[in-house]
Structures are given as structure tokens and as C-alpha cells.
N, C-alpha and C positions, 0 to 999 in steps of 0.2 A: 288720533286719540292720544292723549297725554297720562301720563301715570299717576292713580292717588298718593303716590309715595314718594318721599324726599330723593332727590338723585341720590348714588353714591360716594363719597368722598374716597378721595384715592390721594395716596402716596406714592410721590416718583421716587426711586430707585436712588436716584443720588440722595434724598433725604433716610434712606433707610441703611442701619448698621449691619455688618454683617452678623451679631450674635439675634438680630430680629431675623435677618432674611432665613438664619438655620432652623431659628425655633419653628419659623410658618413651616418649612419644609420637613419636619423633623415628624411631623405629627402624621401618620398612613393614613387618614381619610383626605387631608390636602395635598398631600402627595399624591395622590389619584389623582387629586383633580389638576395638578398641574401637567402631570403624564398625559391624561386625558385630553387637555387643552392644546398642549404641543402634539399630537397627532391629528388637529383637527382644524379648521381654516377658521382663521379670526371672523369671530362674530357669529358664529354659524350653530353656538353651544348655549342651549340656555341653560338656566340654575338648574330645573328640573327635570334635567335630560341624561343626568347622571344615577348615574347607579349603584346608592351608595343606603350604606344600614343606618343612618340615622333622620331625624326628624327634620323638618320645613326649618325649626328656628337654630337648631344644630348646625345646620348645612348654612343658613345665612349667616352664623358664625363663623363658620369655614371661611368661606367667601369674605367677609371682614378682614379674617386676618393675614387672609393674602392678599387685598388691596392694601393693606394697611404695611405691607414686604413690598409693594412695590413690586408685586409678581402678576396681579390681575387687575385689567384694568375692565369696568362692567357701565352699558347704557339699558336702557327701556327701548323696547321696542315695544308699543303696543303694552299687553300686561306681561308681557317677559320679559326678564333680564338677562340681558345674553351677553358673554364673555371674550376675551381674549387675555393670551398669555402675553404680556410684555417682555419676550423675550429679546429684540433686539436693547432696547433700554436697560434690560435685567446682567444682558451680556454685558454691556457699557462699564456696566456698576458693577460687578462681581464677575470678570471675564474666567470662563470656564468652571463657573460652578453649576447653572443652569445644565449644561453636558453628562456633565458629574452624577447630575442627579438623574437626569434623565435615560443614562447608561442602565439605570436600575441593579446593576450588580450588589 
């Protein structure tokens, strides 16, 4: 089955500045979902498996602007969108801020 929707466009990590990779992180709904993401085995998360207060087009803003950090990379599977954290490439680019964040302190 193929998706009616445009793939995703994604930014790798080396094209992304560190005052973007802060802003994506900076925001508590996408910072859930990177927490979220690193607790859980690549590919295994769809969009709508998260548990979060805001709307379908809210949330695929989310997701937006963490591809767009160079923090999530997202394919179709069937009609979902299912996730993973780029964290080895995130580490690459920004060594020890991913940790940082995910410390949660």
C-alpha cells in the first residue's frame, strides 16, 4: 500500500545550527516526543501513539520542526507515520547535547 501523502523532507544534522537544534528542543510538547522517542526502538512509534494535548495539525507541526533539527527522521508505513530519533547523527553534530536533554533535569 503507498501513501496519499508527500513523503517527508528531513534535515541531517550537519546542515542544522545549533540556535535551531535549541529552539526544536526548547518547546515541552517536542521535547516529549524526543524523550519519548529515545526510550523506544526506532521505527516502532507512530505519529499517533503519543500522548500528547494538542491537535493532528499541531502535532504534525511538532514533527516538522524536529525533522527540520535534524532530530527525527519519519517514513510511511502503510497509513502511518512512524518515527525514529537520530540520535547517533544528532550525537555526530551536537556531541552531548542530546544526553543533556534527555537527563531531564
Amino acid at each position: 500500500m503507498t501513501s496519499h501523502r508527500a513523503a517527508p523532507v528531513h534535515t541531517h544534522p550537519d546542515d542544522v545550527s545549533v540556535q535551531t537544534a535549541l529552539a526544536a528542543l526548547a518547546d515541552p510538547v517536542r521535547l516529549y516526543l524526543v524523550r519519548e522517542l529515545a526510550s523506544s526502538d526506532d521505527w516502532t512509534r507512530a505519529c499517533g501513539s503519543f500522548d500528547v494535548a494538542v491537535g493532528k495539525a499541531a502535532l504534525s507541526h511538532h514533527f516538522t520542526a524536529l525533522r527540520a533539527a535534524g532530530l527525527v527522521e519519519q517514513r510511511d508505513e502503510g497509513a502511518r507515520r512512524v518515527n525514529r530519533l537520530r540520535r547517533p547523527e544528532f550525537e555526530t553534530r551536537f556531541p552531548g547535547l542530546l544526553a543533556l536533554v534527555l537527563r531531564g533535569d
